[in-house]
Every structure is written in C-alpha cells, then in structure tokens.
VODRENNU-952599 format. One record per residue (C-alpha): x, y, z; residue in three letters. Coordinates in Angstrom, 1 decimal, m for minus. Layout:
<atoms>
> c1, c2, c3, lumdo
> X, Y, Z, Ala
...
</atoms>
This chain:
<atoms>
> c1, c2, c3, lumdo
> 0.0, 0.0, 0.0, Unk
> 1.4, 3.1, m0.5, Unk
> 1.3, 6.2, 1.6, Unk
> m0.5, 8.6, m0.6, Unk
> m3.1, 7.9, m3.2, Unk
> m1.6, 8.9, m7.3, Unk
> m3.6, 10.3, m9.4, Unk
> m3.8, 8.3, m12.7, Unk
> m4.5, 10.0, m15.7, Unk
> m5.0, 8.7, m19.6, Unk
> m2.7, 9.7, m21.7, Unk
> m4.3, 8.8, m25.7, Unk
> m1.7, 11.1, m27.2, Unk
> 1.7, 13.0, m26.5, Unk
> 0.2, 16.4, m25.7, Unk
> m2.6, 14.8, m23.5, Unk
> 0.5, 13.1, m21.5, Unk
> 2.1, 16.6, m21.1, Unk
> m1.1, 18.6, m20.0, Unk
> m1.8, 15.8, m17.6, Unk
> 1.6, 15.9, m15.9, Unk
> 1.9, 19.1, m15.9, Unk
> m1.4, 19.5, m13.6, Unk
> m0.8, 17.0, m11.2, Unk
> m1.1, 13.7, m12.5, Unk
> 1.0, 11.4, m10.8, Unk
> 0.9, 9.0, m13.3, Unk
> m0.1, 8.5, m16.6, Unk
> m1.3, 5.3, m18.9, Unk
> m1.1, 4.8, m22.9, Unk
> m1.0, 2.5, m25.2, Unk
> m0.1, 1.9, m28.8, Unk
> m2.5, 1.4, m31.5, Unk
> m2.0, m2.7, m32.3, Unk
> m2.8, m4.8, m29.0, Unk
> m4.1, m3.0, m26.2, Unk
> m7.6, m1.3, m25.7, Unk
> m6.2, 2.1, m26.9, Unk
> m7.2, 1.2, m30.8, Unk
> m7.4, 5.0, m31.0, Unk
> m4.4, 6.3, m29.4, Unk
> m2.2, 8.7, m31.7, Unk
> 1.0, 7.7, m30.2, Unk
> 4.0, 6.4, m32.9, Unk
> 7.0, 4.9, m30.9, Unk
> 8.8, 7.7, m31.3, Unk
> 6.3, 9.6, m29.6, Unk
> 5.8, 7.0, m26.3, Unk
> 9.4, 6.8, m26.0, Unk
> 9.3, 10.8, m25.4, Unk
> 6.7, 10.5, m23.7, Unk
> 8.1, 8.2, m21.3, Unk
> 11.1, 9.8, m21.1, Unk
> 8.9, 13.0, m20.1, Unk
> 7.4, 11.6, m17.8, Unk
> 10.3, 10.1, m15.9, Unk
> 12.0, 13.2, m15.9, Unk
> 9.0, 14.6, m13.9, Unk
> 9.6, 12.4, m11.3, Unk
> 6.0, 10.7, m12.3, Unk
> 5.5, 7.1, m13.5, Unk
> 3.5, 5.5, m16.9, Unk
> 1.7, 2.5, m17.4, Unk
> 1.1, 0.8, m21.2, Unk
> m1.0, m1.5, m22.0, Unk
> m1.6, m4.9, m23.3, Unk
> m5.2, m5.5, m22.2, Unk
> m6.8, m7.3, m25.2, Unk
> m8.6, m10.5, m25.3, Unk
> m6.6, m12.0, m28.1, Unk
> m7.7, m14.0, m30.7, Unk
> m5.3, m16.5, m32.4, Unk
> m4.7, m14.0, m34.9, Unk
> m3.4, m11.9, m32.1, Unk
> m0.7, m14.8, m30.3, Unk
> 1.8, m14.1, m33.3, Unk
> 2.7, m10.2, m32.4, Unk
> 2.8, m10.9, m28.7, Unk
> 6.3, m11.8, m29.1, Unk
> 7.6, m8.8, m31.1, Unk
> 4.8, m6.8, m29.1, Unk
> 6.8, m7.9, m25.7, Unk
> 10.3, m7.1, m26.8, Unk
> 9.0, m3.3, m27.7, Unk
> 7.5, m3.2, m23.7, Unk
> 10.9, m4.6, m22.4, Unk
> 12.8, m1.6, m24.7, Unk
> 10.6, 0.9, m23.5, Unk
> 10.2, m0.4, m19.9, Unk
> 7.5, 1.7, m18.4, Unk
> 6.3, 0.8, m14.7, Unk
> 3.6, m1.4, m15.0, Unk
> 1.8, m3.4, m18.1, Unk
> m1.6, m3.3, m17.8, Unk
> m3.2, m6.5, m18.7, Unk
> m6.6, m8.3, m19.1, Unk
> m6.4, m12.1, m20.8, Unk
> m4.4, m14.9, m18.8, Unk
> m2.7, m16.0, m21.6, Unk
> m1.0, m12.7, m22.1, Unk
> 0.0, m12.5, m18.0, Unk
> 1.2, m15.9, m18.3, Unk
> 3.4, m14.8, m21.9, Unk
> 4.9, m11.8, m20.5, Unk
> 5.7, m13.3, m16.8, Unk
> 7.8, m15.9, m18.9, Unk
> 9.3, m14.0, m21.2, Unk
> 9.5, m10.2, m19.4, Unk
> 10.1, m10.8, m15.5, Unk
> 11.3, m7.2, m15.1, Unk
> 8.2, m6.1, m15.9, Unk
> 5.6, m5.1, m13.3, Unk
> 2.2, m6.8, m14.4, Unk
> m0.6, m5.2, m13.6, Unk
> m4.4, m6.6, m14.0, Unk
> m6.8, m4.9, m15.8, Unk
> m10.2, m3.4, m15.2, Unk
> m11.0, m5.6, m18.0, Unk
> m10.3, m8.7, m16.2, Unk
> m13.5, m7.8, m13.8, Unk
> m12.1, m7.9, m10.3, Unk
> m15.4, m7.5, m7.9, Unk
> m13.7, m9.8, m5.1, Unk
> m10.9, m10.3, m2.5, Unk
> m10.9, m13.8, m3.7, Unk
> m10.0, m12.9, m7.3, Unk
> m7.1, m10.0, m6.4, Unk
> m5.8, m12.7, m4.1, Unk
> m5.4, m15.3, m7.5, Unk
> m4.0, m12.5, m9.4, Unk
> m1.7, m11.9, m6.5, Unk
> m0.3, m15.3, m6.6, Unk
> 0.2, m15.4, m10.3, Unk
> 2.4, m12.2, m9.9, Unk
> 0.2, m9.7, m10.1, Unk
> 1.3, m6.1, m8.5, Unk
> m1.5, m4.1, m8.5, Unk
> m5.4, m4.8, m9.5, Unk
> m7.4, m2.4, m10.8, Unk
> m11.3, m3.2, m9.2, Unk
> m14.0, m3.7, m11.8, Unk
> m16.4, m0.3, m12.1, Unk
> m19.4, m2.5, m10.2, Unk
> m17.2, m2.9, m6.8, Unk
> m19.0, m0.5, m4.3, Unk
> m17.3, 1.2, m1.6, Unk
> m18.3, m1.4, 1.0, Unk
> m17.1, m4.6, m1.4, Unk
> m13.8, m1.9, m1.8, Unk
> m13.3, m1.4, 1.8, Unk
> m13.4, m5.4, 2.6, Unk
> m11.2, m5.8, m0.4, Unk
> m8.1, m3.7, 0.9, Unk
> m8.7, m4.9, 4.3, Unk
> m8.2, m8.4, 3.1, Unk
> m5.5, m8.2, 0.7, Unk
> m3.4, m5.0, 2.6, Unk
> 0.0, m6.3, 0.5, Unk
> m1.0, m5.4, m2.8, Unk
> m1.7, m2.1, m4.9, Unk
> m5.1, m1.4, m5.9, Unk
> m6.9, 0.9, m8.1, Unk
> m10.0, 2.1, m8.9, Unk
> m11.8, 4.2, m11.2, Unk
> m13.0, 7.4, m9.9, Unk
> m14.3, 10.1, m13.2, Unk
> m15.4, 9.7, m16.6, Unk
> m17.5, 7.6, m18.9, Unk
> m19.5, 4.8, m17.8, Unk
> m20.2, 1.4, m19.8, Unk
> m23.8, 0.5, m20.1, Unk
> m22.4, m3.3, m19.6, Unk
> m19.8, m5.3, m17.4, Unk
> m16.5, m3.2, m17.1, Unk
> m17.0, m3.3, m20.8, Unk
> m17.3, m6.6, m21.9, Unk
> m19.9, m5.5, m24.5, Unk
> m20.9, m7.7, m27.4, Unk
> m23.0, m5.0, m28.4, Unk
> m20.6, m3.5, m30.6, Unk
> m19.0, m6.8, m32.0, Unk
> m22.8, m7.9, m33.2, Unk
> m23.8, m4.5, m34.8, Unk
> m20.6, m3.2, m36.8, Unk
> m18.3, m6.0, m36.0, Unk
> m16.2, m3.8, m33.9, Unk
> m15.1, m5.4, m30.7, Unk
> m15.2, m3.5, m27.5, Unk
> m12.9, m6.2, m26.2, Unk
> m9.9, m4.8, m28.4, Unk
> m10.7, m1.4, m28.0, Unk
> m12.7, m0.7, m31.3, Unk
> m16.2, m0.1, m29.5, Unk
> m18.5, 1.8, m31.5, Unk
> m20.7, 2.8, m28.3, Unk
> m24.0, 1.7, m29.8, Unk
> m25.2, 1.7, m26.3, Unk
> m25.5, 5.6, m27.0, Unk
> m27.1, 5.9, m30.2, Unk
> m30.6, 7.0, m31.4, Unk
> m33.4, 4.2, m31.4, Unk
> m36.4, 4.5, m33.2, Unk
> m39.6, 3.0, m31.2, Unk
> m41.7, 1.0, m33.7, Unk
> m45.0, m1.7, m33.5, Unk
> m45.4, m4.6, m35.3, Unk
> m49.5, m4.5, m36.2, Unk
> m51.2, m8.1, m36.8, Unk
> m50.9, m8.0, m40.8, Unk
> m47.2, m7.7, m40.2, Unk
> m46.7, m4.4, m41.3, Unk
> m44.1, m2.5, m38.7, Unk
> m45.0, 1.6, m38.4, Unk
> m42.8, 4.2, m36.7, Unk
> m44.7, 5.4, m33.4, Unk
> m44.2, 9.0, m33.7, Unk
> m44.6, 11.1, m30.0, Unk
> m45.2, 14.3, m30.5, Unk
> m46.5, 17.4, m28.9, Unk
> m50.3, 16.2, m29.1, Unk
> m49.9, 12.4, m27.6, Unk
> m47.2, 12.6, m26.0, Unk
> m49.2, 12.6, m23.0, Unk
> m51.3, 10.0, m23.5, Unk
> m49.6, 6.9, m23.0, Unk
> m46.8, 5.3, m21.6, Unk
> m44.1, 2.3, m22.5, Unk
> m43.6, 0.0, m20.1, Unk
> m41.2, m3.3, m20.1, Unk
> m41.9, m6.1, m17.8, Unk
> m39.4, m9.0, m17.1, Unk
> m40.1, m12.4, m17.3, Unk
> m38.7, m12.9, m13.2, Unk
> m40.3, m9.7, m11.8, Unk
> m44.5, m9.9, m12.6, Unk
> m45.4, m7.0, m11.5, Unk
> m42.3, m4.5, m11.8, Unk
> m42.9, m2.2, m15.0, Unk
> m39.8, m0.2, m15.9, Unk
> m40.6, 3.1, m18.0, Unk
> m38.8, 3.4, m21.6, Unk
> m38.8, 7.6, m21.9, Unk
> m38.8, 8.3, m25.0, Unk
> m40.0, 12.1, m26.6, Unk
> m39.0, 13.9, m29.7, Unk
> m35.5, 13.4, m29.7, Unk
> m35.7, 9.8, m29.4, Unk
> m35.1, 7.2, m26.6, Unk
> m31.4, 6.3, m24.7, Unk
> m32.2, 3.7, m22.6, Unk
> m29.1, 2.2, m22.6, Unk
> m27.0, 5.5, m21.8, Unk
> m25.4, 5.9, m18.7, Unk
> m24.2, 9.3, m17.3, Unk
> m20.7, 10.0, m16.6, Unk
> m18.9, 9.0, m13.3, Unk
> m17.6, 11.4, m10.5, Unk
> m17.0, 10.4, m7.4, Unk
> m15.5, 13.5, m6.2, Unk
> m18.2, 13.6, m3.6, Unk
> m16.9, 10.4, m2.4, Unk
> m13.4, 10.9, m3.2, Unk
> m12.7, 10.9, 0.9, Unk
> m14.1, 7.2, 1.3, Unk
> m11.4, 6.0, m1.5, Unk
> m8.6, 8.2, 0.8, Unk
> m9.3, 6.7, 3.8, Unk
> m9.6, 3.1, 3.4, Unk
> m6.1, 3.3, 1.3, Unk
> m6.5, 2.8, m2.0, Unk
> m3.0, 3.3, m4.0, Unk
> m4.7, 4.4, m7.4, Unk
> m7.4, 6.8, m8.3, Unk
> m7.8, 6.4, m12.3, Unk
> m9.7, 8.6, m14.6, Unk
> m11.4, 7.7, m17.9, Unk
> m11.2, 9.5, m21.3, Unk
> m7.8, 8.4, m23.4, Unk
> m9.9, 10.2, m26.3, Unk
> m11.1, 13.2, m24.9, Unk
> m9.2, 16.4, m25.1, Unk
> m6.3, 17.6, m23.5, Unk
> m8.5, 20.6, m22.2, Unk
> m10.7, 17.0, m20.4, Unk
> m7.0, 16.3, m18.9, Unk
> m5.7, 19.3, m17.7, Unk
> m9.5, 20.3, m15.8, Unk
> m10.0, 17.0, m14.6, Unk
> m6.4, 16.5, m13.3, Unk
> m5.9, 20.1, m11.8, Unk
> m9.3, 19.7, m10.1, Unk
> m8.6, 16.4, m8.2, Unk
> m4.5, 16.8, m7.6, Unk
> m6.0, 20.2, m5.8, Unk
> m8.8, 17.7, m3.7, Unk
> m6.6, 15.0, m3.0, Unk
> m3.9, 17.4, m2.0, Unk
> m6.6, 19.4, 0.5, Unk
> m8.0, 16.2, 2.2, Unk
> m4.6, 14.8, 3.1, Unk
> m3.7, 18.3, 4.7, Unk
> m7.6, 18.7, 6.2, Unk
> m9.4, 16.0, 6.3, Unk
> m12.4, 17.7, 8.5, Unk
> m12.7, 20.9, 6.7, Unk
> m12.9, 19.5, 3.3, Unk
> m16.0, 20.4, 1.2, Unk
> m16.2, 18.8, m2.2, Unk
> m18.3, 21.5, m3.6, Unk
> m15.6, 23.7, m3.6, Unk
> m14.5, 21.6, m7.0, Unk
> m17.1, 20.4, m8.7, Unk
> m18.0, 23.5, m10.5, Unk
> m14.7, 22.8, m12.5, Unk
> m16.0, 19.4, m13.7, Unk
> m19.5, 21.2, m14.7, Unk
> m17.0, 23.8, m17.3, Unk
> m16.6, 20.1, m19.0, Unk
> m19.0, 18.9, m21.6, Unk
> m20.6, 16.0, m20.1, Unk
> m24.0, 13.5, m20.2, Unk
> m24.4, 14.3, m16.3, Unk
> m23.2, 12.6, m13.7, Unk
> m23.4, 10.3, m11.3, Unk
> m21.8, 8.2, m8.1, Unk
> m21.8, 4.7, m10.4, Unk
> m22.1, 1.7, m8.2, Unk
> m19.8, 3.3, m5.3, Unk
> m23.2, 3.7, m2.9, Unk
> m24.6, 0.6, m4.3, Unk
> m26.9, m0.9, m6.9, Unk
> m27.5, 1.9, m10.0, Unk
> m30.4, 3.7, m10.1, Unk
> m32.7, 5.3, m12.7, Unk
> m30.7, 8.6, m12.0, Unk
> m27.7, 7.1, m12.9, Unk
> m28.8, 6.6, m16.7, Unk
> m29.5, 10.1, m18.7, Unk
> m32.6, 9.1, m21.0, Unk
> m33.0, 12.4, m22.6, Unk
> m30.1, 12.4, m24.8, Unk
> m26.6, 11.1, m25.9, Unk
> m24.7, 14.3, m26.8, Unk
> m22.7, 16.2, m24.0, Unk
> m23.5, 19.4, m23.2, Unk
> m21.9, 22.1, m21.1, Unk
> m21.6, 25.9, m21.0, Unk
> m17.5, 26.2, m21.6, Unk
> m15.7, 25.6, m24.8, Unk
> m12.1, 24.9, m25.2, Unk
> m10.8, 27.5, m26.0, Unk
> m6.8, 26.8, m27.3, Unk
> m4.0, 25.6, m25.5, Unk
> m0.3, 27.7, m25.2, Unk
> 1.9, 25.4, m27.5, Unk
> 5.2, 27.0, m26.8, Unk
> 7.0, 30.9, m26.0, Unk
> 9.1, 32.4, m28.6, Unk
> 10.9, 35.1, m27.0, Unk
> 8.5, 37.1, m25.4, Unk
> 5.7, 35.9, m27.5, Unk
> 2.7, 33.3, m26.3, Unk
> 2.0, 31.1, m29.7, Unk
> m1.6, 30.0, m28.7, Unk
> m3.0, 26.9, m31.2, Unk
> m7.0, 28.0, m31.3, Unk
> m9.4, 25.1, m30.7, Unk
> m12.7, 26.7, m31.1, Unk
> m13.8, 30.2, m33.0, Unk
> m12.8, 33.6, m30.5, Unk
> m14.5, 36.5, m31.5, Unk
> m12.6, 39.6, m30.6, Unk
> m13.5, 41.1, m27.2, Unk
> m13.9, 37.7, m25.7, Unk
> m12.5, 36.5, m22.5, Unk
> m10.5, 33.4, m22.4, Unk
> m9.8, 32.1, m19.2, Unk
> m6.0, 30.7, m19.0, Unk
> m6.0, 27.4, m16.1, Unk
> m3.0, 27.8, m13.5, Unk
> m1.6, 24.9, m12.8, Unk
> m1.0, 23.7, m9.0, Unk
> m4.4, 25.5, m8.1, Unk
> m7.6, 26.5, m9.3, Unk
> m6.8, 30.0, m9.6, Unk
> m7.4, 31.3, m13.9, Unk
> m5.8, 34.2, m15.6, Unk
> m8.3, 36.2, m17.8, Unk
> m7.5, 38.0, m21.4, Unk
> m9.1, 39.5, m23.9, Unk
> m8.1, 40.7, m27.3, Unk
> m9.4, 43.0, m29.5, Unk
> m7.8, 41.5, m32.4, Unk
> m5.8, 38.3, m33.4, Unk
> m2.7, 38.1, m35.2, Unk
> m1.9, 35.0, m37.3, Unk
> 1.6, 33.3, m35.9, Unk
> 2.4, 32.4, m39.3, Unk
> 1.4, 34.9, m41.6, Unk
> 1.1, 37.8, m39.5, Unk
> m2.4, 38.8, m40.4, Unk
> m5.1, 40.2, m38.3, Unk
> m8.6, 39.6, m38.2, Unk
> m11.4, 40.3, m35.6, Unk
> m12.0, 36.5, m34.9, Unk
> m10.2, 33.4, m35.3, Unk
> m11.2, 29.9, m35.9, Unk
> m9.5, 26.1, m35.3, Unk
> m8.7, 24.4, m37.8, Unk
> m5.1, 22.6, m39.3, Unk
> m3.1, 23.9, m36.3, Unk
> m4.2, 27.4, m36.6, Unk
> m2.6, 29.5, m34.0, Unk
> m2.3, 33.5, m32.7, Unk
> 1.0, 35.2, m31.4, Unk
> m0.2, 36.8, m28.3, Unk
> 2.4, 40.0, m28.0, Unk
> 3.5, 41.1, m24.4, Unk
> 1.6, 44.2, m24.4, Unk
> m1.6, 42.1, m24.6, Unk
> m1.4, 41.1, m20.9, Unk
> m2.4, 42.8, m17.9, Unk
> 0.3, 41.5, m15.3, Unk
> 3.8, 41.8, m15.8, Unk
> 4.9, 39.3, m18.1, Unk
> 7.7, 37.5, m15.9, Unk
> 4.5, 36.4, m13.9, Unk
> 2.5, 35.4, m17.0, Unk
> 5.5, 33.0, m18.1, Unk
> 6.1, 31.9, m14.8, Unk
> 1.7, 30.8, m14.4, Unk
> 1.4, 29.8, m18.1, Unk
> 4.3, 26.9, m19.3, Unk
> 4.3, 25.4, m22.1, Unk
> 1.3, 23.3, m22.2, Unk
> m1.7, 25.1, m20.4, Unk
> m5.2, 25.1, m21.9, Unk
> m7.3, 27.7, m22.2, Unk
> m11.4, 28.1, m22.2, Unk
> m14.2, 30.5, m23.5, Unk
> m17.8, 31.0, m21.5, Unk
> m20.4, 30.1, m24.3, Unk
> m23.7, 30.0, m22.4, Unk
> m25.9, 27.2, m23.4, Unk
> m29.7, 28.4, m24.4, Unk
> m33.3, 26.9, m23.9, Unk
> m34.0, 23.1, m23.9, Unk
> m30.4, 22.2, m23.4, Unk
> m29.8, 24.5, m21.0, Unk
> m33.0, 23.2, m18.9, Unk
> m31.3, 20.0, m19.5, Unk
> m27.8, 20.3, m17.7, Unk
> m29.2, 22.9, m15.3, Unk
> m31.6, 19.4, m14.6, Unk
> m28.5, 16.9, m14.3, Unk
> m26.7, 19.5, m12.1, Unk
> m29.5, 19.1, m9.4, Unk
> m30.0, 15.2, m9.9, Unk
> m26.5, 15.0, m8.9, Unk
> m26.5, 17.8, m6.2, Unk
> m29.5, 15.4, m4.5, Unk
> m27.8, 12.3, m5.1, Unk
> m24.7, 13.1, m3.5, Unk
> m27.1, 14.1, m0.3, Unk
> m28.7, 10.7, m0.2, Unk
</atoms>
C-alpha cells in the first residue's frame, strides 16, 4: 500500500500526456494502437518513448498497456509486441487475458504486471489469485461499491489497488460489451467499441398484418400513453422506456464522478485513483487533473474541513452527459442513466492551449472560434486559480495577419504579444508553461440548457442521499 493515493491519468496522445503531468497527474497510462484497448491512441513509438522519457524526468510514472482479449490471430505479435515493452520499460503493463499475463511473466520478469479493469475484479478472492500469479496491482472492476472496496483492501493490505474514480461509464460489465462486435463487428474487447449503447433508437410496432409503423410522440400524444417493459422474473415490476421527440437512450449511462466520495477512497487506502477518457481532449485532462491533484492534496492536509463543492463547479465547465456516483453507494439507479439524450453538453468551450513561448511571444494553437473582445480564461496549474484575457484582435503566428475572430482548424494558431497582458509578463511565463489550456464561457440556451441545469440538481440530490 502506499502512503499517498496517485492520481492516474490517460494519456491517448503525446500532448494529453504533457497537459496531464503538468497538472498533477502522478501518473499517466497509454497504449499503442496494435494490442491493447487504446485502438485510438495517436502515439507512434517515437512519440511514447518521449513521452516516457517526459514523464520520468517529472519524477511521475506510466503505465502501457496490453489489455486485449486475443484471438489466435493476435498470439503471433505478442512476441515482437513484448520485446518493444521490455525496450521501452515503463512501470507497469496493464493487462486483461491470462494467456497474455502468463506470456509476458515468462518472457519479461522485469516487468511489473498489472491486472486490468477488463479482467472484472469484484472480489478479494480474485485479487488474491491474481496476486499469486504475480500480479502487483489490481485495478477493481467499475461494479465494486465502496463497501465490497473497503473489505477488499482490508483483506489483501500487501498489494496495490486501483479504482476508477471520473469519466465515462459502460452501459455493460466493465466493458465486456458484445453489443458492438454484433452490430458493426467492432469489438469492444480490443478497444474498437463503437458505443452503440448511445445511439438513437427509433420505437416502432409490429401491427397483426405484419406491417411494422414508426410510433411518432409528439406534442399532441405525448401525453397520452406510456411504455412500459416487464421482465419475465419480476410480474409486476414495470420499468418506463422515456422516450420524446428526440428519441429514446435507454441504454445510456451518465458519466462517473466520485468527487463527492473521493474521501471514502482516501481513507480506506486505495493506491490508485484512475480517470477515464484516453480520447477526450487535453483541455478534459488538464481540468479533470488540476481539479482532483487540488482535492486529493486538501483532504490529506484537512481531512475535517474539506467540502467537495468547492470543486465540482470545474468538472461542470466540462462537456458532459451528467453525472453520477456509479455503483460506489450501491446498486444503480434510474438517475444514474440520462434518457434524454446522448450528446454532451456544457456551458464552456475549449478555447486553445499555449503550444510553446518564442521570446517574449505566447503562440496560442485555437481550438474553437474567439471573437474579438472575448474573454479566455488561461488554467494555472498547481491550483484553481485562472488568468483572464481579452483581445481585441488576433494576429496569425504564421502569416502575421489580423482579423477580428479566429477559428480552429489545421493547427491554426495566434501570437499573443507582451503588451496584450495585464500583469507583468515574468508572472504570465512563470503561471502559463508550455502546455496550459485555455477556455471561453459560451452559455448554453433553452431546452439544453433546462437539460444540464436538470443533471446539475440530480447529482447535487444524489450526493445528499
């Protein structure tokens, strides 16, 4: 166990890793496109080896991964596969199938094997197996509440466990999701899930001639009736399938964040707090990271006096489905799935991120349109603090030119002169590294902003209850 809970991070590209570390992750994971779960991750080997070397020099650790469930077609790479891990030795391999663990404690001793969230461990009994196969840490499957948690560390006190804490929930079992695979022959289990859990069903009745029709609700039924599903094994229990206009998502879960709860997972000693999202942005890394390396830091130093509200309103700046507590208090309930829609919504965009100094000279890369006069709020790292700017005008780094707004778009990016800032601009350098993201205020407007107002207080009572 170690003394101090890390902050684990997802790192799906080479910038991500860098905005992670450089607010407060204490460790990182990645992968490489062939066999792992990160199908999607953008890092060449040139680009993990920096990044590793990065992170080292940080004084921070990284974790790969090797957590698909192979198929025979898969056995022949494991070999070359291995021989990259043991070049780039990171410290830990993160992996799921038995045959793998069982390749790689042969062939790779050095390595630390680590055992997936894939592998769904819900029980002492299983991190105890792992643990005598040469497992060092476990990462507990997403159904493990805090009381199954709790037990867990208290029975197996002599290895390192982790948990997930923030970020997008799986409609099925840690993800073992056949879903995908049957649909558009994309397998979640090698990390090619198309998330049709989140997609937009159609509600239609099959009439006695055999004809199927559409059931259109709209503004002058859809009062009038309801849809209700009844299991074979529960006569009696009707569950209600909301659908309106926009369609039907009963299969869409809301987004975990158990910052609320984030003292439970301090106190019983867990040694890894991991956060979801290897394909969100680096703007997703940098808030989420900053947020919680500011609330794990606080409750170690004050335990009574902390107040989790004091950062949530960071995570609501994100866009998001809503969120909720996922099986940490228990079994799920209906305010844990969001059945109005699939899209996220929030009222902040990402703005741009500061890709490097030149002199004197901030060379912003824009990620969404700025219209002159517009603030953009800079994120400090090691706090919460922000440093605010606005520009009346925006000068191309390349070309020079200036225009009154700017849009993203093939690594478009603004010089952002000295003059422009209203602190003296050894403090500006010193606040904004290399690195640090940037966001714009762009107020959401009638039904969706009902909506995530809506989710906002679903949570706020939940995390009462």
């Amino acid at each position: 166990m170690l003394e101090r809970a890390e902050l684990l991070l997802p790192a799906g590209s080479l910038i991500k890793l860098k905005t992670a570390v450089l607010y407060g992750a204490d460790a990182v994971y990645a992968g490489t496109p062939d066999m792992c779960l990160r199908a999607q991750s953008k890092f060449s080997f040139d680009e993990l080896k920096e990044g590793i070397d990065f992170v080292h020099s940080h004084g921070k650790k990284i974790y790969l991964t090797l957590n698909l469930f192979m198929h025979n077609r898969d056995v022949e790479k494991l070999p070359s596969f291995v021989d990259t891990l043991r070049e780039l030795d990171p410290d830990g391999v993160l992996i799921a199938d038995p045959g793998v663990f069982q390749y790689v404690k042969e062939h790779a001793p050095e390595l630390n094997l680590f055992v997936s969230t894939q592998a769904n461990i819900c029980s002492w009994a299983a991190v105890k197996f792992w643990q005598s196969q040469g497992a060092k840490l476990c990462v507990l499957g997403r159904e493990v509440t805090f009381a199954e948690a709790k037990e867990i560390r208290a029975k197996c006190p002599d290895i390192l466990l982790e948990c997930f804490m923030h970020g997008a929930m799986c409609m099925s079992y840690s993800g073992r999701c056949l879903i995908s695979n049957y649909l558009t022959d994309r397998s979640a289990n090698q990390g090619k899930c198309a998330h049709c859990c989140r997609w937009h069903y159609k509600l239609h009745l099959r009439l006695k001639d055999g004809s199927v029709k559409e059931i259109i609700i709209d503004e002058n039924n859809k009062d009038a009736f309801e849809f209700l599903l009844e299991e074979e094994f529960r006569p009696g229990e009707y569950y209600e399938v909301v659908e309106d206009e926009h369609g039907g998502y009963i299969l869409n879960s809301k987004d975990m964040c158990l910052m609320p709860r984030l003292p439970d997972l301090l106190s019983i000693g867990l040694d890894s707090l991991k956060v979801e999202g290897r394909n969100k942005t680096e703007y997703y890394a940098g808030t989420v990271a900053r947020a919680y390396r500011q609330a794990i830091d606080d409750w170690y130093a004050s335990p009574d006096t902390w107040d989790y509200n004091k950062y949530m309103p960071e995570f609501y700046t994100l866009q998001n489905r809503g969120y909720c507590l996922g099986f940490h208090d228990g079994k799920l309930t209906n305010i844990s799935q969001n059945y109005e829609y699939t899209r996220t919504l929030g009222d902040w965009l990402f703005a741009g991120s500061i890709t490097s100094w030149q002199g004197d000279d901030a060379i912003f890369e824009i990620r969404n349109f700025i219209n002159a006069g517009e603030e953009i709020e800079f994120l400090i790292p090691g706090g919460l603090q922000n440093l605010k700017l606005r520009l009346s005008e925006f000068e191309d780094a390349a070309t020079g030119e200036i225009t009154a707004k700017v849009s993203a778009g093939q690594g478009k990016s603004i010089r952002i002169r000295p003059q422009a800032w209203n602190i003296p601009l050894s403090e500006v350098k010193k606040q904004l590294p290399q690195y640090v993201i940037a966001r714009k205020f762009s107020p959401l407007s009638g039904d969706n902003k009902e909506m995530l107002e809506h989710k906002e207080q679903e949570f706020s009572l939940l995390c009462q209850g």
